[in-house]
C-alpha distance (Angstrom), angle and dihedral (degrees) to the residues before:
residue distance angle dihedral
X1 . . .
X2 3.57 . .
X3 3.96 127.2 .
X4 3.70 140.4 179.1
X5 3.95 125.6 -144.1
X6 3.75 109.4 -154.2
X7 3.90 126.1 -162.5
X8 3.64 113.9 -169.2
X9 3.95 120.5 153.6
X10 3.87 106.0 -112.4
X11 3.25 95.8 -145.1
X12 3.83 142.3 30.3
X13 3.87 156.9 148.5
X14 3.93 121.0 -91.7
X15 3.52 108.4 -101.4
X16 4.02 95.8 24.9
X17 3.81 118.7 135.0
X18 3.71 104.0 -125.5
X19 4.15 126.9 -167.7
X20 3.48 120.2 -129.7
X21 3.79 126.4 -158.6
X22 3.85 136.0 -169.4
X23 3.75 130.4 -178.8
X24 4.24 114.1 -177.7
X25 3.56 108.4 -163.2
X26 4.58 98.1 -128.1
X27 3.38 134.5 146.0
X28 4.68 91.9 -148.6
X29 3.25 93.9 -158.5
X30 3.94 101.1 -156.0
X31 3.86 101.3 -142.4
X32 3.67 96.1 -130.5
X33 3.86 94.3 88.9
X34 3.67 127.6 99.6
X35 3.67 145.9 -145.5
X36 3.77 122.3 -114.0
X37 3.81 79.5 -116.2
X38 3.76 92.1 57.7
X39 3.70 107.7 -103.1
X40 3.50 131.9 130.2
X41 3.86 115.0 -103.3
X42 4.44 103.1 -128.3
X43 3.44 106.5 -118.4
X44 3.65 124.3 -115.2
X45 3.78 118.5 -177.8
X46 4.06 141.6 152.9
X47 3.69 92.4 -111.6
X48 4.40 90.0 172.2
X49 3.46 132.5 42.0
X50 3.93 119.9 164.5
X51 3.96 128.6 163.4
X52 3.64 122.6 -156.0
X53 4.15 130.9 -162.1
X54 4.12 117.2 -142.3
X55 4.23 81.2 -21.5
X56 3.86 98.8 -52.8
X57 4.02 109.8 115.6
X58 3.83 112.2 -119.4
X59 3.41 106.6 171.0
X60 3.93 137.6 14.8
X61 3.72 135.0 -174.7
X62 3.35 135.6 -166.1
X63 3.96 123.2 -156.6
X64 3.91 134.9 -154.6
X65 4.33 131.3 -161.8
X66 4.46 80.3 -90.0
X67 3.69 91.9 59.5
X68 4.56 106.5 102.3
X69 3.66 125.0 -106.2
X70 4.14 109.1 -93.5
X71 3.64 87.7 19.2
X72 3.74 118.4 -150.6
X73 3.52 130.9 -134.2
X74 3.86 123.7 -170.6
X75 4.03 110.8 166.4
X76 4.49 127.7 147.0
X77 3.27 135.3 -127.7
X78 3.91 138.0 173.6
X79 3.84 122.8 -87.8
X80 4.15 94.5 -125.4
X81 3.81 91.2 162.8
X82 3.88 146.0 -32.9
X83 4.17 115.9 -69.7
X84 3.43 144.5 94.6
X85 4.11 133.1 -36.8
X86 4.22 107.2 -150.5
X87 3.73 119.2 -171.0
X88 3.28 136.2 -169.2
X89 4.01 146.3 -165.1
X90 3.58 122.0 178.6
X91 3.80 118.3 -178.8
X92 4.01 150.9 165.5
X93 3.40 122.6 -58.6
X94 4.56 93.7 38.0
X95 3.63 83.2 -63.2
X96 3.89 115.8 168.0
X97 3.39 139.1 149.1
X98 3.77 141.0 163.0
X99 4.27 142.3 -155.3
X100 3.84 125.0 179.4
X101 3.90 129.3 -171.8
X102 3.52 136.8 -176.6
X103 3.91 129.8 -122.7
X104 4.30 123.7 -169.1
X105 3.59 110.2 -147.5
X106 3.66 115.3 -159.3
């Protein structure tokens, strides 16, 4: 079952630069593997992943078969005011899952 580890500072000044990080737990299978008997493995990748702050998108990511298994993403942003961090992977296969967290912006 996949799951998401999110690090977001709980706190900071208005105006700071903060780093974000995100690890989904995946195995992204490429599709260009095959069996011992020959046939090609499906593929099954994160092919989206997109982060938005009190609803308004701040970063987005697209992924291809080359991207790692549990792929980690570390990006910044500005602390504009306290609220709520969504992110998002969609994938292959009706993959979708979803992780919030909560920053207070002083």
């Amino acid at each position: 079952m996949p799951s998401a580890l999110i690090n977001v500072p709980k706190k900071a000044k208005r105006g700071d630069v903060i780093e974000i990080k995100t690890l989904m737990s995946h195995i992204m299978e490429t599709g260009y593997r095959h069996t011992a008997s020959g046939e090609t493995v499906p593929r099954d990748i994160i092919t989206s992943f997109t982060c938005r702050y009190n609803g308004a998108e701040i970063f987005r990511a697209d992924f291809f078969p080359a991207i790692a298994a549990n792929p980690f993403v570390t990006f910044f942003t500005t602390a504009i005011e306290s609220g709520k961090l969504e992110f998002e992977w969609i994938g292959d296969k009706g993959f979708s899952e979803t992780a919030s967290a909560s920053i207070t912006v002083e």
